[in-house]
C-alpha positions in Angstrom: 85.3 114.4 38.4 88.0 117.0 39.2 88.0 118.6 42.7 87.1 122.0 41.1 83.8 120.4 39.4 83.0 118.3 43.0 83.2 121.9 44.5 81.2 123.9 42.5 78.6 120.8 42.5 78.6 121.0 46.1 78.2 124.7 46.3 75.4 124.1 44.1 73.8 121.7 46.0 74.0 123.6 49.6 72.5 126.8 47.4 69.7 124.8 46.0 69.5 123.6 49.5 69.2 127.3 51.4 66.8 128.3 49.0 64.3 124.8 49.4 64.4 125.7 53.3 63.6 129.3 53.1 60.9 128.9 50.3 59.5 125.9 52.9 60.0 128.7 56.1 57.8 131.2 53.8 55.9 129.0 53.0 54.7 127.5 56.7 53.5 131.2 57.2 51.2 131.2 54.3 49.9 127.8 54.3 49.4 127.8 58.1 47.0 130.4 57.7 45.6 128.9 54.9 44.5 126.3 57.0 43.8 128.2 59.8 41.2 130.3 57.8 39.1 127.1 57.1 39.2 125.6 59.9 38.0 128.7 62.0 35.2 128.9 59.6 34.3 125.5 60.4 34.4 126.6 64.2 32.3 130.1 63.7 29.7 127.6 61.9 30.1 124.9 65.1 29.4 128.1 67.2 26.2 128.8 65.8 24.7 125.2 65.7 25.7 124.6 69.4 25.9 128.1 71.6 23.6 128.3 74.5 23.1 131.6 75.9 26.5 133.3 77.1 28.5 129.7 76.6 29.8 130.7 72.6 33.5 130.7 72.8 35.0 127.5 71.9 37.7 125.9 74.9 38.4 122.2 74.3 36.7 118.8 73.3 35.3 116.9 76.2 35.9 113.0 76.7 32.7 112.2 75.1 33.9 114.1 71.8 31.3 117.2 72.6 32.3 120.7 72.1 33.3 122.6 74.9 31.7 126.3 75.2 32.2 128.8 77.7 31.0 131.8 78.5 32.7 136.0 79.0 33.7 134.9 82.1 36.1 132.0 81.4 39.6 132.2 81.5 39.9 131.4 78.0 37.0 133.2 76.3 39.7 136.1 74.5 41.8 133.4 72.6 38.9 132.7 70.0 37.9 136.5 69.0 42.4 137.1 69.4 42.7 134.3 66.4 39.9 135.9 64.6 41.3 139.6 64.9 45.0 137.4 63.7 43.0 136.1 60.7 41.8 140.1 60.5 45.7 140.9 60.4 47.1 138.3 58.3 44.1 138.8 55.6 42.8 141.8 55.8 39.4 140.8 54.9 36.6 142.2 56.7 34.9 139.4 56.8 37.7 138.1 59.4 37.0 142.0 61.2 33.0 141.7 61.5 33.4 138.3 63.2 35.9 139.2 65.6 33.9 142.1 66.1 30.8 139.9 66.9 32.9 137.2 69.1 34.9 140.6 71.1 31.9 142.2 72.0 30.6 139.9 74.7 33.1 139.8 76.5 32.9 143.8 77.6 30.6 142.1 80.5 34.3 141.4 82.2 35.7 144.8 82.4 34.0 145.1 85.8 35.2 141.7 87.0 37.1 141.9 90.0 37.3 138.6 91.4 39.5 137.2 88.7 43.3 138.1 87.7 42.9 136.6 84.1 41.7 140.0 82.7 44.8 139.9 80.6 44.0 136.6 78.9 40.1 137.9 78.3 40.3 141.5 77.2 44.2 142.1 75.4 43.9 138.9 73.4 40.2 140.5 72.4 40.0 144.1 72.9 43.7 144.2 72.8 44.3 143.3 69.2 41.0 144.7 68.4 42.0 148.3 69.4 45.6 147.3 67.6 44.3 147.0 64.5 41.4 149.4 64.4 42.0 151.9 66.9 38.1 151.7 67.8 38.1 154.3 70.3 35.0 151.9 72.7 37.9 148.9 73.0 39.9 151.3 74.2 38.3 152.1 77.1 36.9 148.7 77.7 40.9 147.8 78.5 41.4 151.1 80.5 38.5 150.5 83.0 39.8 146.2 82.8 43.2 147.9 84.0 41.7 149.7 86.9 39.6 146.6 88.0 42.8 144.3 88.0 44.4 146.2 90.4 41.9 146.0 92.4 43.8 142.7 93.0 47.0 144.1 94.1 48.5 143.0 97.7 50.3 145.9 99.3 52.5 143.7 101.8 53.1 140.5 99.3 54.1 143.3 96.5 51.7 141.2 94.2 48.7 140.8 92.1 46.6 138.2 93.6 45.5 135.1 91.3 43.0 133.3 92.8 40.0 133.3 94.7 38.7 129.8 94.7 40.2 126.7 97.1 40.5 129.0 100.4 41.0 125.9 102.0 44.7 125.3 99.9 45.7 129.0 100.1 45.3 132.6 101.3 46.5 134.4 98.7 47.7 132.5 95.8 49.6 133.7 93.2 50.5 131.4 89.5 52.8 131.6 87.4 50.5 132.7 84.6 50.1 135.9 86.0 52.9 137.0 84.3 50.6 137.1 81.2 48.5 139.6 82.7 51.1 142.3 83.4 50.7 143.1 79.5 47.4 144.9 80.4 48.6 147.2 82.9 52.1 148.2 80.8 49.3 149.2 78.1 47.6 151.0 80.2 50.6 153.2 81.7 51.3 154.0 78.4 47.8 155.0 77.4 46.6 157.1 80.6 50.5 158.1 82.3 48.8 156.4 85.2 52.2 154.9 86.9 50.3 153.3 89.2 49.6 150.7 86.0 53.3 150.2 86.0 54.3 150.3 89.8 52.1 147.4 90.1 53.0 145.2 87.1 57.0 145.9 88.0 56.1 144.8 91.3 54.5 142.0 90.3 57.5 140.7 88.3 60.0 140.9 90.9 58.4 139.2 93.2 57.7 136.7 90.8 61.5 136.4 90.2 62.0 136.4 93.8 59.5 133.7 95.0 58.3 131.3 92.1 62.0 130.2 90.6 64.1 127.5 92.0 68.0 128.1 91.5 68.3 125.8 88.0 65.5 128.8 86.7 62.7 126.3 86.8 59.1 127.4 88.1 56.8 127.1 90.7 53.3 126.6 89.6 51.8 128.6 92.9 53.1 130.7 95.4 50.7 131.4 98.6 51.0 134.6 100.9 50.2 136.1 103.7 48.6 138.9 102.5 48.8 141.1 105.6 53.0 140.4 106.2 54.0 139.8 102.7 55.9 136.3 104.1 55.7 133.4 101.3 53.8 130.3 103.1 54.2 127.7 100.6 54.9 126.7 97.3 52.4 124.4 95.4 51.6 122.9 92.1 47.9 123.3 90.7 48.4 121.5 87.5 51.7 120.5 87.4 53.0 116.8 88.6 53.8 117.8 92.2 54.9 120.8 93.5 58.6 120.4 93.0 58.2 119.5 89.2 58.5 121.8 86.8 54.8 122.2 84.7 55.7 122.8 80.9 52.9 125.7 80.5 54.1 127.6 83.1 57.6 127.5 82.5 56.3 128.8 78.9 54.4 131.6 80.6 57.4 132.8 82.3 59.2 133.1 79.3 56.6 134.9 77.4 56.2 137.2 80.4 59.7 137.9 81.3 60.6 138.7 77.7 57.4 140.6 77.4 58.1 142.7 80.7 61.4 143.6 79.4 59.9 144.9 76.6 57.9 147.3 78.5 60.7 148.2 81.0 64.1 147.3 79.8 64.8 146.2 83.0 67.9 143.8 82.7 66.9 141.7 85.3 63.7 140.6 83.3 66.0 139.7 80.3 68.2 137.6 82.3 65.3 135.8 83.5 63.8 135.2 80.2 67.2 134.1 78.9 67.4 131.3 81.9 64.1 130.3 81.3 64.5 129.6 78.2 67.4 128.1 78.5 66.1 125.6 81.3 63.2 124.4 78.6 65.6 123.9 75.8 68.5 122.5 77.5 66.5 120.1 79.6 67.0 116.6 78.9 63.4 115.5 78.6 62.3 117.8 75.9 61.5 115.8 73.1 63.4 116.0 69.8 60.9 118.3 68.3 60.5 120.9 70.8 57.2 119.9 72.2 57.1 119.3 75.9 55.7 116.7 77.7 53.2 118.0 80.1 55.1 118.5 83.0 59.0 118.5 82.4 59.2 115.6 85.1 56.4 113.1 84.1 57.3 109.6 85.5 56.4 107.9 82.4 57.9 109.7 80.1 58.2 108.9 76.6 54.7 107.8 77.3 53.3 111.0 78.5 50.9 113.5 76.6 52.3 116.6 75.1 51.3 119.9 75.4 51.5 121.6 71.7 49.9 124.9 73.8 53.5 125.2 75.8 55.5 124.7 72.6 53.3 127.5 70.4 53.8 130.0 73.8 57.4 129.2 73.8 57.7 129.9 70.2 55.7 133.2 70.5 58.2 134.5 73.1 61.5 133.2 71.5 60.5 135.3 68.2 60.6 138.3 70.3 63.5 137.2 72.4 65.4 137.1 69.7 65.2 141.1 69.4 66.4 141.7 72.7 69.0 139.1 73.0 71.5 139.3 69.7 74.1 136.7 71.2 71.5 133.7 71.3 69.3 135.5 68.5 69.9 132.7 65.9 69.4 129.8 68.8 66.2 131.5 69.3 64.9 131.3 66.5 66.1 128.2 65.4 64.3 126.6 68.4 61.2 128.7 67.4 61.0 127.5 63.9 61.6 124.2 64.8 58.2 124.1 67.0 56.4 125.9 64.0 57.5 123.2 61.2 57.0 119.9 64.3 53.7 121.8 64.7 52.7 122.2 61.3 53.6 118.8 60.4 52.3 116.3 62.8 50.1 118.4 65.4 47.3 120.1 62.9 43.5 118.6 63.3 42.6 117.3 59.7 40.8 119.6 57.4 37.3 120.1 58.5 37.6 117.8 62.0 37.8 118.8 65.6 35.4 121.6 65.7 37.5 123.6 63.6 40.3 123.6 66.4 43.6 124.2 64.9 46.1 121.9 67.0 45.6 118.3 68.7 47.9 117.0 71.6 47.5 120.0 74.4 47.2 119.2 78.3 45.2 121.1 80.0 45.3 119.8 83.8 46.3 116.1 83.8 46.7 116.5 87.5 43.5 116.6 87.2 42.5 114.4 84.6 40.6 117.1 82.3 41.9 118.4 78.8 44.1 115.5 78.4 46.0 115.4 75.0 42.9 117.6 73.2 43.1 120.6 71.3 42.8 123.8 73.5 41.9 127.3 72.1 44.9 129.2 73.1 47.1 127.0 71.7 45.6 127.3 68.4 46.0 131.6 69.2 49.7 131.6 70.2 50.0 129.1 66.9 48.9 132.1 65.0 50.4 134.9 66.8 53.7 132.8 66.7 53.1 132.5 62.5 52.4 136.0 62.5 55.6 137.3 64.4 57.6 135.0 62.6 56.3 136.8 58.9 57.2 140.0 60.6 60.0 139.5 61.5 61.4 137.9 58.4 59.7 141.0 56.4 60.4 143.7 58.4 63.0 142.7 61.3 60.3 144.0 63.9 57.1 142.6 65.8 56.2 146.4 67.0 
């Protein structure tokens, strides 16, 4: 064969190539939420058979294979009506709308909720993308009056948003990591009342979140305690993590998801830079597996031999899709690491067809300090699984997630 034919055959061959991986990238959208629509219908009927009460919003599996249902008041409950209202968006059926309807409403009972800082987690995933995609005039002031009671939690002195009220014997005014999350509530609800007390807070919140819970390498502390009436730092801890110089997957994914999110709502360059060094600590580490899914804690003893957690990788893609926007130099890193999670995921973490509940993913860790949620499915790694799909069409539609 002449050089000029083994050209043009290779030519051919990297073209049929580029178009086999972009019809498979299209495709891990569509058949994702394919799946996802099935399975979710398999939870919704799960729901029914098993709710008691309050407790109808599906968490995890227990060890003894039983379903795990909480009630308004949990942490998690906003994931499973957030994935509905995503099935909503992706579909546009209104079949997907009336359920998360149904599955939002209870959860109003938590706008009053003071003594807990997860308000983000239960009312934007819920009423959040509820209001997003219907503009129902009720959600939104469910998350204005949410947005008053969080910061109800703010610490003049300690220039933060306390976490925690539980284990006064540990801590006197802890603050985690995940908070980060719940900074999205109160940027909202600047933007919807001109109430700059919203955003005081939240930017206060972040900076003394870039001050206190990173080490110099950009890793994270899971917990940082203070003295509420100096403002001084009196330890740092781990809650969930391996010890409390180890670096716990989830919240290094929260950080990145909430640094990248706060610059969003700021475009304050400090907030990129520490998105940017976040990520590049979880990608650049050496015990990230080869297919972007992190061990539970990034300095488990035993690993290979440790559980995943598949919720830290779908986080982690979430935020990198959006990264990408605000960070053109590393924009095609980004999302290369980002698609690489969604096609690992796709492949080797879903639950079988009809199995599990109608959870979406296996192989998250909840607390394996604590020996519960140990390589299970958990809810909200099923939802950032399908907000990740969903900014991922976006973007590749319309270049924007906003």
């Amino acid at each position: 064969m002449s050089m000029k034919k083994t050209a043009v055959l290779l030519f051919l061959l990297l073209c049929v190539g580029f178009v086999a991986c972009t019809a498979q990238q299209n495709n891990l959208v569509k058949t994702g939420f394919q799946f996802a629509g099935k399975q979710l219908k398999v939870a919704i009927d799960e729901v029914e058979k098993l709710r008691t009460g309050e407790r109808m919003f599906p968490r995890s599996i227990r060890p003894d294979s039983s379903l795990m249902l909480v009630s308004p008041a949990d942490w998690t409950s906003g994931f499973f009506p957030g994935s509905l209202w995503y099935m909503y968006e992706y579909t546009k059926d209104n079949q997907w709308r009336t359920e998360a309807e149904r599955f939002t409403a209870p959860i109003e009972s938590q706008k009053t909720n003071g003594r807990t800082h997860d308000m983000g987690f239960k009312i934007f995933c819920s009423f959040g993308n509820g209001y997003r995609l219907t503009e129902n005039p009720h959600y939104r002031d469910v998350m204005i009056e949410s947005a008053y009671t969080l910061i109800t939690r703010f610490k003049p002195a300690a220039g933060i948003l306390r976490s925690w009220d539980h284990n006064t014997d540990k801590w006197q005014c802890p603050v985690i990591i995940d908070n980060m999350m719940n900074l999205e509530l109160l940027f909202w609800a600047f933007r919807q009342t001109n109430d700059s007390t919203f955003y005081k807070i939240a930017v206060s919140h972040a900076f003394k979140t870039i001050e206190n819970h990173f080490r110099e390498d950009y890793s994270t502390y899971h917990v940082v305690d203070f003295d509420t009436l100096t403002g001084q730092v009196l330890n740092r801890h781990t809650h969930q993590g391996l010890a409390h110089e180890s670096t716990w997957s989830r919240g290094q994914a929260w950080a990145l998801y909430g640094f990248t999110m706060s610059y969003r709502e700021t475009q304050e360059p400090a907030f990129l830079h520490q998105a940017q060094q976040t990520a590049r600590f979880i990608f650049n580490h050496p015990n990230l597996p080869q297919d972007l899914i992190p061990y539970w804690d990034f300095d488990a003893p035993e690993i290979p031999n440790e559980p995943r957690d598949a919720s830290a990788a779908t986080i982690a893609a979430s935020a990198l899709y959006e990264l990408s926007l605000y960070d053109k130099e590393n924009a095609a890193q980004y999302l290369q690491w980002a698609n690489t999670i969604l096609q690992n995921i796709s492949a080797h973490y879903l639950a079988p067809l009809g199995s599990h509940y109608g959870f979406l993913l296996l192989h998250s860790t909840g607390s394996k300090a604590h020996g519960t949620e140990v390589d299970t499915p958990l809810v909200y790694a099923d939802y950032y699984f399908l907000e990740a799909l969903l900014r991922k069409k976006k973007l590749e539609t319309t270049g924007k997630l906003f």
